[in-house]
N, C-alpha and C positions, 0 to 999 in steps of 0.2 A: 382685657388682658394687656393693661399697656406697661405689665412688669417685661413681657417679651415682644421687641423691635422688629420689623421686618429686616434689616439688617443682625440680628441676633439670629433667628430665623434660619436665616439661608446659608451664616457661620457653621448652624448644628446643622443643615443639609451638606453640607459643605462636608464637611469633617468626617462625619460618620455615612451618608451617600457615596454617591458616582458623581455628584457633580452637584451646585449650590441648586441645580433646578431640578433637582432629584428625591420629591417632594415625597413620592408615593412609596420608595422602597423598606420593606420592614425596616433595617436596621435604623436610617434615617427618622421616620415614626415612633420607633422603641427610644428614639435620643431625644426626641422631645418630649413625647411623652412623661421621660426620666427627668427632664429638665423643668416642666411644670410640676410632679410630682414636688423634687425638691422647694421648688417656691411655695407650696401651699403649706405644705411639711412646716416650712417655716412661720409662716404665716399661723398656722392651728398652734404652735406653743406658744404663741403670743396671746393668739384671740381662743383660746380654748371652747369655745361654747357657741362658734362659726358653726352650726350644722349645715348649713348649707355649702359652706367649705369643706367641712368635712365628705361630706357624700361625693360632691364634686372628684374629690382624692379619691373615693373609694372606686369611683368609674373609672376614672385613670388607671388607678389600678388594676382594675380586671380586663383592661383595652391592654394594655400593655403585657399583662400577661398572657392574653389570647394570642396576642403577637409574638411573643416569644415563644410561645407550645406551638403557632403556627412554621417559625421559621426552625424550629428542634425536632420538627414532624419533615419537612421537607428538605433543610439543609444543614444538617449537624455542627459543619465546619465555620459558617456564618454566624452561627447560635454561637459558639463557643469564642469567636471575636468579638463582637458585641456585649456579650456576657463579661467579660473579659475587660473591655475599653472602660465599659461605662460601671465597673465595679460593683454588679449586682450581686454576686454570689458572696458569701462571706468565706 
């Protein structure tokens, strides 16, 4: 993974956390998460026929999704900033 820096890292903990060392909180997880998404995203319309990229994405995907049903099941208001910042919803 050396498209993402330990300094890029702890920017999106930073941002979307309580603090750059605030590694474990859903929303911080749901930012990276979204943040590799988009690099592979990228990545697969280039190399279209990456399946092994692609599957990669697709566990992204349902990691972040279980995080997001996770944090809409216990904090509604959280869900809907996050949802929000990081422009999931259309």
């Amino acid at each position: 993974m050396n498209y993402l820096t330990a300094e890029q890292k702890k920017e999106i903990f930073e941002k979307y956390g309580k603090s750059n060392t605030d590694t474990g909180s859903p929303e911080s997880q749901i930012a990276l998460f979204s943040y590799r998404i988009n690099h592979l995203t990228e990545h697969l319309k280039v190399h279209r026929k990456d399946y092994g990229t692609q599957r990669a994405l697709l566990k992204l995907v349902g990691k972040r999704r279980r995080l997001l049903d996770y944090l809409k099941e216990n904090d509604i208001e959280r869900y809907r900033t996050i949802v929000k910042e990081l422009n999931l919803r259309k």
